[in-house]
C-alpha positions as CSV (number, residue, x, y, z in Angstrom):
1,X,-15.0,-18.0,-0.2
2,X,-13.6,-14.9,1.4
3,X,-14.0,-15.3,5.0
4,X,-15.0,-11.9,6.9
5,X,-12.6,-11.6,9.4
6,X,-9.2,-10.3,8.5
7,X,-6.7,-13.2,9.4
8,X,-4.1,-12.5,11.8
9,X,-0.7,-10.7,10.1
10,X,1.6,-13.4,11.4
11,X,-0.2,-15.9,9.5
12,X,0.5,-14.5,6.4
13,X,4.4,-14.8,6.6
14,X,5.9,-11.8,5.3
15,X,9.3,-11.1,5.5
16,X,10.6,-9.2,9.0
17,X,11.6,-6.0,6.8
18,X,7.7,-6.0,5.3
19,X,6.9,-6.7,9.2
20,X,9.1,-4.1,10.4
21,X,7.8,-1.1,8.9
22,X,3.9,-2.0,8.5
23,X,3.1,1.1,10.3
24,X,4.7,4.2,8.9
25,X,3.4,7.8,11.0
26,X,3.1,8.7,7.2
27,X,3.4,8.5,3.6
28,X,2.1,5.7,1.4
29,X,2.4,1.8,1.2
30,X,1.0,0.5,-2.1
31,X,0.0,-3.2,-3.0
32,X,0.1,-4.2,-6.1
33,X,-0.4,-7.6,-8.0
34,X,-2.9,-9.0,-10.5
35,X,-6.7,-9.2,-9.4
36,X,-6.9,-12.2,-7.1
37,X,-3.6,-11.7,-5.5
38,X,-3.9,-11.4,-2.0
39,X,-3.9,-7.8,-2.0
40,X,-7.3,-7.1,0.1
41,X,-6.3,-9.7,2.5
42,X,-2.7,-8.5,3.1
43,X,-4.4,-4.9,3.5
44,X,-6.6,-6.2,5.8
45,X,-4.9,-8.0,8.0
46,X,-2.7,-5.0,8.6
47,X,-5.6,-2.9,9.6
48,X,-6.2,-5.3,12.3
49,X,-2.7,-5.4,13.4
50,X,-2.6,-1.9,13.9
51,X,-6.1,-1.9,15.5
52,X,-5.4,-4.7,17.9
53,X,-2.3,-2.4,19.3
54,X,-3.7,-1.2,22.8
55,X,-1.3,1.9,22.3
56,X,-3.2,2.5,18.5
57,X,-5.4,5.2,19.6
58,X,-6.3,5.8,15.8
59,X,-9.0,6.8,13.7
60,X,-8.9,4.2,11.1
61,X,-11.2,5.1,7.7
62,X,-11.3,2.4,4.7
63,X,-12.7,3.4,1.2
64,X,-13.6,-0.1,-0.5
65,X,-15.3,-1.4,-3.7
66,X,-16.4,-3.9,-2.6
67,X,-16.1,-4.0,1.3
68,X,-14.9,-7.4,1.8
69,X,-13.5,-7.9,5.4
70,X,-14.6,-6.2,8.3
71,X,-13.5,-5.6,11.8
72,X,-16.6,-6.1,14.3
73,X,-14.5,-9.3,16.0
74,X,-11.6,-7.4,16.3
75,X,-10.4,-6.4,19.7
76,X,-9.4,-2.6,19.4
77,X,-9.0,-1.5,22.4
78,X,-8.2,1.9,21.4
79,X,-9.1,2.4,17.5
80,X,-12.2,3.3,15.8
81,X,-12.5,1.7,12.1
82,X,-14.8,3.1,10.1
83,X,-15.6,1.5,6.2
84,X,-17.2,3.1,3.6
85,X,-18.2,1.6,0.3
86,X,-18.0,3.2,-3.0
87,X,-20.2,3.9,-4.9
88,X,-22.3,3.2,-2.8
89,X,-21.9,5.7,0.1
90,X,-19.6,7.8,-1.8
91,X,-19.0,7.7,-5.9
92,X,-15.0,7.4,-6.4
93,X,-12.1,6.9,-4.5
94,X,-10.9,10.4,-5.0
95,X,-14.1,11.8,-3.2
96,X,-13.1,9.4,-0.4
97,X,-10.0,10.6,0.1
98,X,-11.3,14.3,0.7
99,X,-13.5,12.9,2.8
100,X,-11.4,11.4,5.0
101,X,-9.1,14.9,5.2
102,X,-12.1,16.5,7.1
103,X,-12.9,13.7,9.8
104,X,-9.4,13.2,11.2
105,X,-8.2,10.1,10.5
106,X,-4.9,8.3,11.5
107,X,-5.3,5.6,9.1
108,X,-6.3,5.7,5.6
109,X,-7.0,2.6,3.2
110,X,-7.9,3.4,-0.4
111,X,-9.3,0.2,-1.9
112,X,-7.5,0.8,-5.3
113,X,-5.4,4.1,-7.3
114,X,-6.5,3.2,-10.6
115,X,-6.8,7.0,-12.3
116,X,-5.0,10.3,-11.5
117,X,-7.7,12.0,-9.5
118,X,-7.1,9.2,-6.8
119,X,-3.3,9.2,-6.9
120,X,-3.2,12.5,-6.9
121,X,-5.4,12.6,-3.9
122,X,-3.9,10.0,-2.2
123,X,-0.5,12.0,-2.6
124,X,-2.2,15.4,-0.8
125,X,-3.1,13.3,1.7
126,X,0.5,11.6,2.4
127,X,2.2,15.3,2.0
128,X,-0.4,16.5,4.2
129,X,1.3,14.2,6.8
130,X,-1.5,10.8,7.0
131,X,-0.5,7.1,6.5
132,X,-2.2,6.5,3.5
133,X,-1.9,2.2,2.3
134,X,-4.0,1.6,-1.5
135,X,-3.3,-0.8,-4.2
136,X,-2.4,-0.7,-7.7
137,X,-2.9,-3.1,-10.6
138,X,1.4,-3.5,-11.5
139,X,3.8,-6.4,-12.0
140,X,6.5,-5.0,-10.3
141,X,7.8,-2.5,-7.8
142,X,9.3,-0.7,-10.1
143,X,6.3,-0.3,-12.8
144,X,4.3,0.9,-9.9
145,X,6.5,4.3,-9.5
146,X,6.3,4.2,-13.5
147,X,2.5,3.9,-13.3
148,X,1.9,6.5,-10.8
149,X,4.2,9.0,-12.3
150,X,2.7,7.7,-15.8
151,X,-0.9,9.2,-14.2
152,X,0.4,12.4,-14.8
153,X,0.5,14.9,-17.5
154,X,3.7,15.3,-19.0
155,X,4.0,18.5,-17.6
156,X,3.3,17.9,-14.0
157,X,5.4,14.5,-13.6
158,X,8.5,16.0,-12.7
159,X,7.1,18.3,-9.7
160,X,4.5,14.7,-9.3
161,X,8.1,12.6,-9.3
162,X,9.8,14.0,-6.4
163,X,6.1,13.8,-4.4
164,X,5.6,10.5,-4.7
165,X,9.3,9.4,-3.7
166,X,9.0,11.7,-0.7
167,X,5.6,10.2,0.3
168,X,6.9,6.3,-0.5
169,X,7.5,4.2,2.5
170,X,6.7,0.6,0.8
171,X,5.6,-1.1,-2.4
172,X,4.6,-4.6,-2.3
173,X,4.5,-6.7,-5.2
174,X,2.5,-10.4,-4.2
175,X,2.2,-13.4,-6.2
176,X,-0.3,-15.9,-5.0
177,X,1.4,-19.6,-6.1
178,X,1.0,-23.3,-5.6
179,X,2.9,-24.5,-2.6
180,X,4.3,-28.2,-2.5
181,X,1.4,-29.4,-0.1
182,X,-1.1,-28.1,-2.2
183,X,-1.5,-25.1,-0.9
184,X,-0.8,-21.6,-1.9
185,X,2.0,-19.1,-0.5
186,X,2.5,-15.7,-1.5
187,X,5.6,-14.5,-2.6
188,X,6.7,-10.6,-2.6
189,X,9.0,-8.3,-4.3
190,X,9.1,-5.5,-2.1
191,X,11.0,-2.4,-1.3
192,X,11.4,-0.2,1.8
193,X,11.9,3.5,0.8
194,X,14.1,4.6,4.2
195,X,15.6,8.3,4.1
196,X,18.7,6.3,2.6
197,X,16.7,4.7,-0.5
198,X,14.5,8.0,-0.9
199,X,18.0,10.4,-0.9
200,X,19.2,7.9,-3.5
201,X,16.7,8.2,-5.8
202,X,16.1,12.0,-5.5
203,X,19.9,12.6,-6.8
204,X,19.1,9.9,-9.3
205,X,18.1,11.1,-13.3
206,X,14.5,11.1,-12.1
207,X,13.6,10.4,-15.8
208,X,14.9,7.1,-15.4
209,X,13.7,6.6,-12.0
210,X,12.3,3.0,-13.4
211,X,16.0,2.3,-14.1
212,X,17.1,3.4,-10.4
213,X,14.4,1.3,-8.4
214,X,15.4,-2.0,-10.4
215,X,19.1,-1.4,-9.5
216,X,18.2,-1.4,-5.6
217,X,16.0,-4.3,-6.1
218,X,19.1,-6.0,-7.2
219,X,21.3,-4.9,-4.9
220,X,19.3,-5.9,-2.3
221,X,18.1,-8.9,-3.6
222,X,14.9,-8.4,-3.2
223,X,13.9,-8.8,-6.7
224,X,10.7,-11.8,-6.9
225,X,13.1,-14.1,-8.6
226,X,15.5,-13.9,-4.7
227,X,12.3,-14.1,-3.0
228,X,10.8,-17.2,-5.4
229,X,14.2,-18.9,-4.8
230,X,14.4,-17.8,-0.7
């Protein structure tokens, strides 16, 4: 059973990089990993860190299917979160995006980018200068820039390219596996886009852009084989 309070962010372990930059003024954090992953919780959990921040003074707005934690025993001293379910209050992600853009939000969680109307709003709202955090159904970081670019017509995807590397400030790729107590512990592939990783990429052959991201990975050994032997 899902409990309904987010659990704390420290609890969950991530790495101090992950930790670090959690809470970007803008641009877009993506979560990806198979159904059952950890992806709502992770997602959650860094709602109610932000929240909890008595400096926060955000307007937090969530677009879920289905809403699965919520935030009524969080102390938010300063931050208004307000959830919305689709389809049940609204009918797609993509209409919850717009509506967000008129009510002046701080925060923006999209409970999943699964077709191009919703990347494609989620992107408008990152240019338009709002941290956006969603997830996407990959196995990788790299096959999530390949899916999101993929979203596009042919045509568009260069111009779509360059938007989503200038709107990227993370991708997390979790793994949920068994732990020698029994348990389970996530493990993450993950990549921080800094000006320094963004510039890279943007002089990069942006058709191969797959190609570039897997090279960085290895660099930095941050690939989920490092992190499964870490």
């Amino acid at each position: 059973t899902i409990p309904t309070d987010p659990p704390k962010l420290e609890s969950l372990e991530l790495d101090q990089e992950i930790a670090d930059h959690i809470a970007p003024n803008d641009g877009v954090i993506y979560v990806t990993g198979v159904t059952g992953s950890g992806k709502t919780t992770l997602l959650a959990s860094i709602v109610r860190h932000i929240a909890e921040d008595p400096q926060c003074n955000r307007k937090i707005l969530t677009y879920e299917s289905p809403i699965e934690f919520v935030y009524d025993n969080v102390d938010s001293p300063t931050a208004i979160i307000s959830q919305t379910e689709v389809p049940k209050h609204l009918p797609t992600f993509a209409d919850g995006v717009r509506n967000a853009l008129r009510r002046k939000p701080r925060l923006i969680l999209v409970g999943e980018s699964r077709d191009y109307e919703t990347i494609n709003a989620v992107l408008d709202a990152a240019l338009t200068g709002h941290p956006v955090y969603t997830t996407v159904h990959s196995n990788g970081v790299a096959e999530t820039v390949r899916r999101l670019v993929g979203s596009f017509p042919k045509s568009e995807r260069a111009g779509k390219t360059i938007d989503i590397i200038e709107t990227l400030r993370g991708i997390i790729w979790q793994k949920l596996v068994p732990s020698t107590d029994g348990k389970q512990i996530a493990i993450r592939e993950y990549l921080i886009f800094d000006d320094a990783v963004r510039e890279k990429l943007l002089n990069s052959d942006l058709t191969n852009i797959t190609k570039s991201i897997r090279q960085i990975l290895k660099e930095k050994k941050l690939t989920m084989l490092d992190q499964a032997k870490d």
